[in-house]
C-alpha positions as CSV (number, residue, x, y, z in Angstrom):
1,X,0.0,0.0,0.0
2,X,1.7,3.3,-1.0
3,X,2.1,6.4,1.2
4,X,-0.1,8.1,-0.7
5,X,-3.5,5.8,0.3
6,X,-2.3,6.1,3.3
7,X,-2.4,9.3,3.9
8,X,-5.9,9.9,2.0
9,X,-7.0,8.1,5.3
10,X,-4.8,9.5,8.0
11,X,-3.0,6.3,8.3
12,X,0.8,6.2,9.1
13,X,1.0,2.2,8.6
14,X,-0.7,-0.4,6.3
15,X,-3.4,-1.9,8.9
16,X,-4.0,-5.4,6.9
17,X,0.2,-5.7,7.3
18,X,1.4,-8.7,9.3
19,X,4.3,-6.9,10.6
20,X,2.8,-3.7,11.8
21,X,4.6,-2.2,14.6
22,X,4.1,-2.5,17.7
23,X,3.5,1.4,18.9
24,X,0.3,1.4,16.3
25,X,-1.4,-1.4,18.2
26,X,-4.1,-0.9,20.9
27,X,-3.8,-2.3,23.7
28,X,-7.1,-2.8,25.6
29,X,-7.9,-3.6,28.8
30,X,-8.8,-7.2,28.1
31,X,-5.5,-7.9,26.2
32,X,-3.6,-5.6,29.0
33,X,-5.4,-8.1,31.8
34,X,-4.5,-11.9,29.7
35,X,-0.6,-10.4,29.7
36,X,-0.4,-9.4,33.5
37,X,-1.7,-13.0,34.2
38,X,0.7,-14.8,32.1
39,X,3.3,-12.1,33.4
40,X,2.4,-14.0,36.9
41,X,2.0,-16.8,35.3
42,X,5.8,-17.3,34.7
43,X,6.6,-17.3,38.5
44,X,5.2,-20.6,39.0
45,X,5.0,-21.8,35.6
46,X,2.3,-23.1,33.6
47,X,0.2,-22.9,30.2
48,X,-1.4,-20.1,28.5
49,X,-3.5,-20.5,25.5
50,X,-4.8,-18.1,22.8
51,X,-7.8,-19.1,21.0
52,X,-9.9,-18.1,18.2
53,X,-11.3,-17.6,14.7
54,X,-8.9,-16.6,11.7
55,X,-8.2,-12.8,11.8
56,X,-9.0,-11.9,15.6
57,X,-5.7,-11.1,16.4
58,X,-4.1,-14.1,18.1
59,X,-0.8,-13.7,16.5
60,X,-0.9,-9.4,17.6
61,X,-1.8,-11.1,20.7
62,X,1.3,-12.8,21.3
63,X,3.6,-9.8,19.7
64,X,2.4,-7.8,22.5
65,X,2.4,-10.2,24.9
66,X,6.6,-11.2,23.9
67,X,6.8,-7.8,24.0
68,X,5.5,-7.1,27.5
69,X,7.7,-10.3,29.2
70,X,11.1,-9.1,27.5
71,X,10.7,-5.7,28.9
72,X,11.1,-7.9,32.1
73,X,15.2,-7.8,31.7
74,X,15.6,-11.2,33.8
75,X,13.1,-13.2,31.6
76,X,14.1,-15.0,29.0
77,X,11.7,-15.7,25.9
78,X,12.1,-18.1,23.4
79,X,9.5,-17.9,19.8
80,X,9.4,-21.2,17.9
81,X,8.9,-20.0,13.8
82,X,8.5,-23.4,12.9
83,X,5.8,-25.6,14.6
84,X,5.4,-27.7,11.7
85,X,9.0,-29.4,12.8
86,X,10.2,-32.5,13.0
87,X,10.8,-33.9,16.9
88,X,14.6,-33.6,15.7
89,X,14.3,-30.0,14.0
90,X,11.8,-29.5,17.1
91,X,14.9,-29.9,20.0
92,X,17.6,-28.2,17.3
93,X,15.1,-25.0,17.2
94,X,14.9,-25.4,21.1
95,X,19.0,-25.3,21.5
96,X,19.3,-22.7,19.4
97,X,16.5,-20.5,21.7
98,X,18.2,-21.2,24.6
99,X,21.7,-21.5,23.5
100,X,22.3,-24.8,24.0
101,X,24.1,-27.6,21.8
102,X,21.1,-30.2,21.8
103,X,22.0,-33.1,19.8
104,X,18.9,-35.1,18.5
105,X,20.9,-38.1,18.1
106,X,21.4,-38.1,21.9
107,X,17.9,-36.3,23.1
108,X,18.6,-37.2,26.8
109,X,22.2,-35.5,27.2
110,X,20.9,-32.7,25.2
111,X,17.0,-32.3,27.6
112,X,19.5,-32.4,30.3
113,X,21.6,-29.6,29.5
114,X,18.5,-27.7,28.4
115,X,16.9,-28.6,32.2
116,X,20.0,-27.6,33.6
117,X,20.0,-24.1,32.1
118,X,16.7,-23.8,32.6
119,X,17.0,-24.7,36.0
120,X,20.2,-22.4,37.0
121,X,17.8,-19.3,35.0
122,X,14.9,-20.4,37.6
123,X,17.6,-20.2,40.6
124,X,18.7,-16.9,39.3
125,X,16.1,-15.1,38.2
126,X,12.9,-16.3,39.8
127,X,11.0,-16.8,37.0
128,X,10.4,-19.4,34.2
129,X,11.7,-19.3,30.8
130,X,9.0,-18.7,28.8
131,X,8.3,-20.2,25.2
132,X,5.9,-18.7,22.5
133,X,4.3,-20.6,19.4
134,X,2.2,-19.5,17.2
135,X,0.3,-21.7,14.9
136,X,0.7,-24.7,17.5
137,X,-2.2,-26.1,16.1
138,X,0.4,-26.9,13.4
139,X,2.8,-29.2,15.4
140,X,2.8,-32.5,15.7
141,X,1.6,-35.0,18.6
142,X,5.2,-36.3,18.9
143,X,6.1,-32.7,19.5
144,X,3.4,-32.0,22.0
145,X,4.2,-34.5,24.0
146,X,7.8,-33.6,24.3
C-alpha cells in the first residue's frame, strides 16, 4: 500500500500488514489483563493458550504479549517460527533459543543440559523461561508430547 493511500486516510502504517509495529497497536484492557496474568504466570510456571477464529488477532496477541515479558530484563523468551517441525528439527530449534548444543541423536544428554540451564535461569532469576508458538495447532503430537 503506497504512502499516498495512506495518507488519503490518515494512516501512518498499512493496517491489513502482518508486521505492523508494535507502537500502532491498541492495547485494551482485556489484552492488558491476559498479559499481566501470564506475566504471573511465569513465576510458578504453567500454560497459557490463545484461541480463536482466523483474523482476531491471536498472532498481535502474542507480539504484544513477547513484547511485554522481554521488557522484564531477567526473563528469558524463546518464539518457535516453525511448529510444523520435526521432533529432531523441534529440539535443534529449542538449543538454538536457549543456546544450547542439543543433539537429536542423543535427546537425553541434550533435555538435560537444556533442564540444567533452565533450572540455573529459575535459581537466578525467579522466573520461568517462557516459550511462544504461534500456529501450535500446526505441530505435531510427537512434538506436543515432548
Amino acid at each position: 500500500m503506497n504512502q499516498k493511500l495512506l495518507a488519503l486516510y490518515g494512516l501512518k502504517w498499512n493496517p491489513f500488514s502482518p508486521e505492523i509495529p508494535l507502537e500502532a497497536l491498541l492495547l485494551t484492557p482485556r489484552l492488558e489483563n491476559f498479559c499481566w496474568r501470564v506475566e504471573n504466570l511465569v513465576g510458578q510456571g504453567g500454560f497459557a493458550l490463545v484461541t480463536g477464529e482466523p483474523g482476531l488477532g491471536k498472532s498481535i496477541t502474542l507480539r504484544l504479549l513477547v513484547d511485554k515479558l522481554r521488557a522484564r530484563g531477567e526473563l528469558t523468551v524463546g518464539i518457535l517460527t516453525r511448529p510444523q517441525t520435526s521432533l529432531h528439527d523441534f529440539y535443534r530449534e529449542l538449543g538454538d533459543l536457549f543456546q544450547v548444543q542439543l543433539s537429536p541423536h542423543n535427546r537425553w544428554a541434550g533435555t538435560r543440559l537444556l533442564r540444567e540451564r533452565w533450572l540455573a535461569h529459575i535459581e537466578a532469576a525467579l522466573v520461568r523461561p517462557v516459550l511462544v508458538i504461534d500456529e501450535a495447532q500446526e505441530m505435531q503430537p510427537s512434538v506436543l508430547s515432548e
